[in-house]
C-alpha positions in Angstrom: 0.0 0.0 0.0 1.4 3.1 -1.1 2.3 5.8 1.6 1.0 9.2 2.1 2.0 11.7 -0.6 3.6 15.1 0.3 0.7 17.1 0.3 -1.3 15.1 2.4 2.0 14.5 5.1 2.1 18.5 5.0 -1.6 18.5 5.7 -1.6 16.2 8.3 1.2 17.6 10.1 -0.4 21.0 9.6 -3.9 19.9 11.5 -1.2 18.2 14.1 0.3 21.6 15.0 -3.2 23.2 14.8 -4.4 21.1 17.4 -1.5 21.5 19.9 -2.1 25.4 19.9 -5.4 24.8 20.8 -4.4 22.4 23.9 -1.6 24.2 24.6 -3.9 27.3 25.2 -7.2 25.6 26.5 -6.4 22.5 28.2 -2.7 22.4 29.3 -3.3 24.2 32.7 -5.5 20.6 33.7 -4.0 18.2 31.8 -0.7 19.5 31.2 1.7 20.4 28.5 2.9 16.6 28.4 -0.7 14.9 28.8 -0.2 13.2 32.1 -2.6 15.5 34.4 0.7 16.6 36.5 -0.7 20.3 36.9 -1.0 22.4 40.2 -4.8 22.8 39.0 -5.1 19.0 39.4 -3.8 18.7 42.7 -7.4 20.5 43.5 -9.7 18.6 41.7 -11.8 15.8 42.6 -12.1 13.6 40.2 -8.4 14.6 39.0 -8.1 15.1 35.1 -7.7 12.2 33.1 -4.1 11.6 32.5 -4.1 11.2 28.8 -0.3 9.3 28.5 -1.8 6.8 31.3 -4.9 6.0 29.0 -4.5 3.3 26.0 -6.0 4.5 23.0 -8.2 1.1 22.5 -9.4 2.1 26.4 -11.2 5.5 24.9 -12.3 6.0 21.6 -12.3 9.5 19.9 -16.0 9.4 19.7 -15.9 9.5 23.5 -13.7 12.2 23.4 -15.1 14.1 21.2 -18.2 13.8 23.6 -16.7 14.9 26.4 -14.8 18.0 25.6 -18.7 18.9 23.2 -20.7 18.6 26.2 -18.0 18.2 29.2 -18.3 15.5 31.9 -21.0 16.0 34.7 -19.8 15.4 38.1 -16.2 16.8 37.3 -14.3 20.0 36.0 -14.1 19.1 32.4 -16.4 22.1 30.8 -17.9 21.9 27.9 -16.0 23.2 25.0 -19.7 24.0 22.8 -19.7 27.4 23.0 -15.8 28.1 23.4 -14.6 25.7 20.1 -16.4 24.9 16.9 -16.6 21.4 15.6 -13.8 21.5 13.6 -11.4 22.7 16.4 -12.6 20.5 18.8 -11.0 17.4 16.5 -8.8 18.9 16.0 -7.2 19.3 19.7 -9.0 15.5 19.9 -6.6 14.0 17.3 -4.0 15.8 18.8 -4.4 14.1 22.3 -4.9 10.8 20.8 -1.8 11.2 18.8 0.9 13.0 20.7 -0.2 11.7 24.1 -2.2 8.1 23.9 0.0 6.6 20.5 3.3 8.5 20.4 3.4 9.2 24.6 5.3 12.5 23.7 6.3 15.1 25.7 4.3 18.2 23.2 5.8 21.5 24.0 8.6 21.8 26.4 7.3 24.5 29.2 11.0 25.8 30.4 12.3 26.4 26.7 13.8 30.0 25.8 11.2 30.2 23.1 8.6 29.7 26.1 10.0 32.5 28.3 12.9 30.6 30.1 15.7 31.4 28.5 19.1 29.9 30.7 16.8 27.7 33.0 19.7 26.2 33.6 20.2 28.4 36.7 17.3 26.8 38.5 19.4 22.9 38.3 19.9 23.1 42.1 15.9 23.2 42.7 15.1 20.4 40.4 15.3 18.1 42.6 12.4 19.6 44.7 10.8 20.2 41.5 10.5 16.7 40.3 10.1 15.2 43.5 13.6 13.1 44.3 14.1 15.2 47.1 10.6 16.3 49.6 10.4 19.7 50.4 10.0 19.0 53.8 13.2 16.5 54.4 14.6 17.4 57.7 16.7 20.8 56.9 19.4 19.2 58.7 19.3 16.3 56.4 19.9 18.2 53.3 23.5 19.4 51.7 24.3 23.3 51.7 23.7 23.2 47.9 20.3 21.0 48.5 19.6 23.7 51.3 20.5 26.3 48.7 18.0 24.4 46.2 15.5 24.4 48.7 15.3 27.9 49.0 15.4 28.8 45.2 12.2 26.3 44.9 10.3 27.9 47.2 11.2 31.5 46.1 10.6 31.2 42.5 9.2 27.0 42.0 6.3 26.6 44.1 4.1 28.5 42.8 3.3 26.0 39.5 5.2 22.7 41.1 2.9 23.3 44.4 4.5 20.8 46.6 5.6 18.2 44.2 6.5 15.9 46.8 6.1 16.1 50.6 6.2 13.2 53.5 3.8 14.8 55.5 0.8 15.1 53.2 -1.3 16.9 56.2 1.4 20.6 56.3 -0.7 23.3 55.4 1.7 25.3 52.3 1.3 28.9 51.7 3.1 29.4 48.4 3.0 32.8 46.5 2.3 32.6 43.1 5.4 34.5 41.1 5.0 32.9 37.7 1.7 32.8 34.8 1.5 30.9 31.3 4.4 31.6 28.4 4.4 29.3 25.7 2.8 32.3 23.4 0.3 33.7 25.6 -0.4 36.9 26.0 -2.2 38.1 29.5 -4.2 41.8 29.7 -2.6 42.5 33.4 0.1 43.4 33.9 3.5 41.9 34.5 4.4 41.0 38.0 4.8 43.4 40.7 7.0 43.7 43.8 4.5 44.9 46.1 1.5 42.4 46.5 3.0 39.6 47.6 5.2 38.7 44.6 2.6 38.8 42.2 -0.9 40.7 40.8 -2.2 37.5 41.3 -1.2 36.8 44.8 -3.1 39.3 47.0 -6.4 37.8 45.6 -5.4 34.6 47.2 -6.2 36.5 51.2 -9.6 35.7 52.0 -11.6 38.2 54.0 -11.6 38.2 57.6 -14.8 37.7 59.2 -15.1 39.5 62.7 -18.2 38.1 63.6 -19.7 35.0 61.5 -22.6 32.3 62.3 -21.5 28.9 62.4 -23.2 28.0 58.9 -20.9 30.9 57.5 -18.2 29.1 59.2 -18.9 26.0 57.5 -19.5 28.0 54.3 -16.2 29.8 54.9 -14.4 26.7 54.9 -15.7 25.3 51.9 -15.3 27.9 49.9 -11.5 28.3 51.0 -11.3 24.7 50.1 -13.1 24.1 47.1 -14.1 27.5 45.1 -10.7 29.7 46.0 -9.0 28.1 43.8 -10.7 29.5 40.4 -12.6 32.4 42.5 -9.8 33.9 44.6 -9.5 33.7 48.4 -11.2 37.3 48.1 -14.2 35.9 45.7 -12.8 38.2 42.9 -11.5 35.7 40.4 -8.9 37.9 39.6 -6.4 35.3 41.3 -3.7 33.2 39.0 -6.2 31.0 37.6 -9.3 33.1 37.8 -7.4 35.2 35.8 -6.7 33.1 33.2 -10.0 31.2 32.4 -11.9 31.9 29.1 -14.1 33.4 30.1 -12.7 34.9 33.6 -13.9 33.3 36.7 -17.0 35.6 38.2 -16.1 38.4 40.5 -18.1 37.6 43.4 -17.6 40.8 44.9 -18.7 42.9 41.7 -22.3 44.5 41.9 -21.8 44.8 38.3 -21.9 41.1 38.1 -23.6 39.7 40.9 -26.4 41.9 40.2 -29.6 39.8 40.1 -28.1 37.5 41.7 -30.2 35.7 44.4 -29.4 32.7 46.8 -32.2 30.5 44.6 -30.4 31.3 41.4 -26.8 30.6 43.1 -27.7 27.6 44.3 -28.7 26.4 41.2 -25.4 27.2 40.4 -23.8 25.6 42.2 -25.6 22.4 41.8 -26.0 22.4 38.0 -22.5 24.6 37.1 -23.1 26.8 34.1 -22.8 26.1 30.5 -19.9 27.7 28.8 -17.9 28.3 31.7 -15.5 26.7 33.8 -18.5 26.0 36.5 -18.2 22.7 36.9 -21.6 21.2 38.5 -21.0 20.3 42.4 -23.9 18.3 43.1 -21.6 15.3 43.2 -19.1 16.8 45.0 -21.3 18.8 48.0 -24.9 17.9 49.7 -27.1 20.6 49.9 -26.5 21.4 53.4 -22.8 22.1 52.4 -23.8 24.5 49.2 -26.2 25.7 51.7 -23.3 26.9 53.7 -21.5 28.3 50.7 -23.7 30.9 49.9 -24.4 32.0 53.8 -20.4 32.7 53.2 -20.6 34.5 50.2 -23.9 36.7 51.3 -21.7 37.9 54.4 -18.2 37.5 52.9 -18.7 39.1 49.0 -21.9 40.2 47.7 -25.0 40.7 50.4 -27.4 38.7 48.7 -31.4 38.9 49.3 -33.0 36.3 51.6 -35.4 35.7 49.1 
């Protein structure tokens, strides 16, 4: 059987590369520039994304796929893509998956390359370590060379902030990392560039949540949950404009906008919250919460955000 001619090899390769621009700027921050679900972002979801190099192509067929990024996946944070992709796009990044990551098990775009905005990240050696989790971040300081001490240091000063913890011993510590880094590989953000006065970063003051002087214990609850669960897109100040608020097409809702939560009433939240909402990021948390617990959420953002009406 003959092979491919050169215009079709030229067009293949061409829908390929097509494809990998539009995972590299929709679904990387999940699933991650290599395909294997390694991300900060999936270190807070429950389920985790699928890891795409872990799954056999014979395992999940592209109709399936094709399915899931069209209409998302209830019960998870995989959106749907409907309203964001057309249909030709969305096989597109489909038949990129399936080839770079499920057949081939490449490594797609290299995140620390000069071309991506790391030029010489050959400086940062001593931190890999920490970085790809041969060495826990919390080993015993006395345990650890000067250099590793040194490599330490440089990880949680300029690392942490996309690695998270990589690896720990003590899965229980409580980290406080300050996000000092955002998405290269082409992109290019409306805010502006880092800053050296909140906390590293833009992003990082909208990762303080309010203090409460004086809160019931179902705000409490709320508080909690939302801290835990919803912080992560909406900000630990409910404004989404945190690292990867920021960054979501479309932007994750300011909960502390009048603008935005106008209309906005603790029926139609709840709803919300159970259902998500199409053509977002909103992922539906019926599966996730009971209705005590969303109950609790929206006490917390009444008091904490946006005073919303009894009724």
């Amino acid at each position: 059987m003959p092979g491919a001619g050169p215009s079709e090899s030229s067009s293949a390769a061409s829908r390929h590369e097509r494809g990998r621009a539009i995972y590299n700027f929709r679904c990387y921050y999940c699933h991650g520039y290599s395909g294997d679900a390694k991300t900060l972002a999936a270190r807070f979801l429950n389920p985790a994304p699928r890891s795409f190099v872990a799954t056999a192509p014979d395992k999940l067929s592209r109709a399936s796929m094709l399915d899931a990024i069209m209409h998302g996946r209830t019960g998870s944070a995989m959106m749907s893509f409907q309203k964001v992709l057309d249909p030709g796009e969305i096989e597109l990044v489909a038949d990129f998956v399936r080839k770079e990551f499920m057949v081939d098990k490449a490594p797609n775009t290299r995140y620390h390359t000069k071309e991506n905005g790391w030029p010489q990240h050959e400086r940062y050696a001593i931190a890999y370590p920490f970085a790809t989790g041969e060495i826990p971040i919390d080993a015993p300081w006395a345990d650890l060379t000067p250099e590793q001490q040194a490599g330490l240091r440089l990880f949680m000063r300029s690392c942490v902030s996309c690695h998270d913890r990589s690896e720990v011993l003590d899965s229980q510590l409580v980290w406080k990392p300050r996000p000092v880094s955002y998405p290269r590989n082409n992109y290019s953000h409306k805010a502006p560039r880092p800053d050296a006065v909140s906390s590293a970063s833009i992003f990082g003051k909208h990762d303080v949540p309010p203090t409460l002087t004086r809160a019931t214990s179902l705000e409490r609850q709320g508080e909690q949950l939302f801290q835990v669960n919803c912080a992560f897109c909406h900000g630990g100040d409910g404004t989404g404009k945190n690292w990867i608020g920021s960054f979501m097409d479309p932007p994750a809702r300011d909960l502390t906008d009048p603008a935005v939560m106008s209309g906005m009433t603790r029926q139609r939240l709840y709803h919300v919250l159970m259902e998500g909402l199409p053509g977002t990021k909103m992922p539906a948390w019926k599966s996730v919460l009971n209705e005590d617990q969303i109950d609790a959420i929206i006490a917390y953002v009444a008091v904490a955000f946006y005073r919303l009406p009894e009724k």
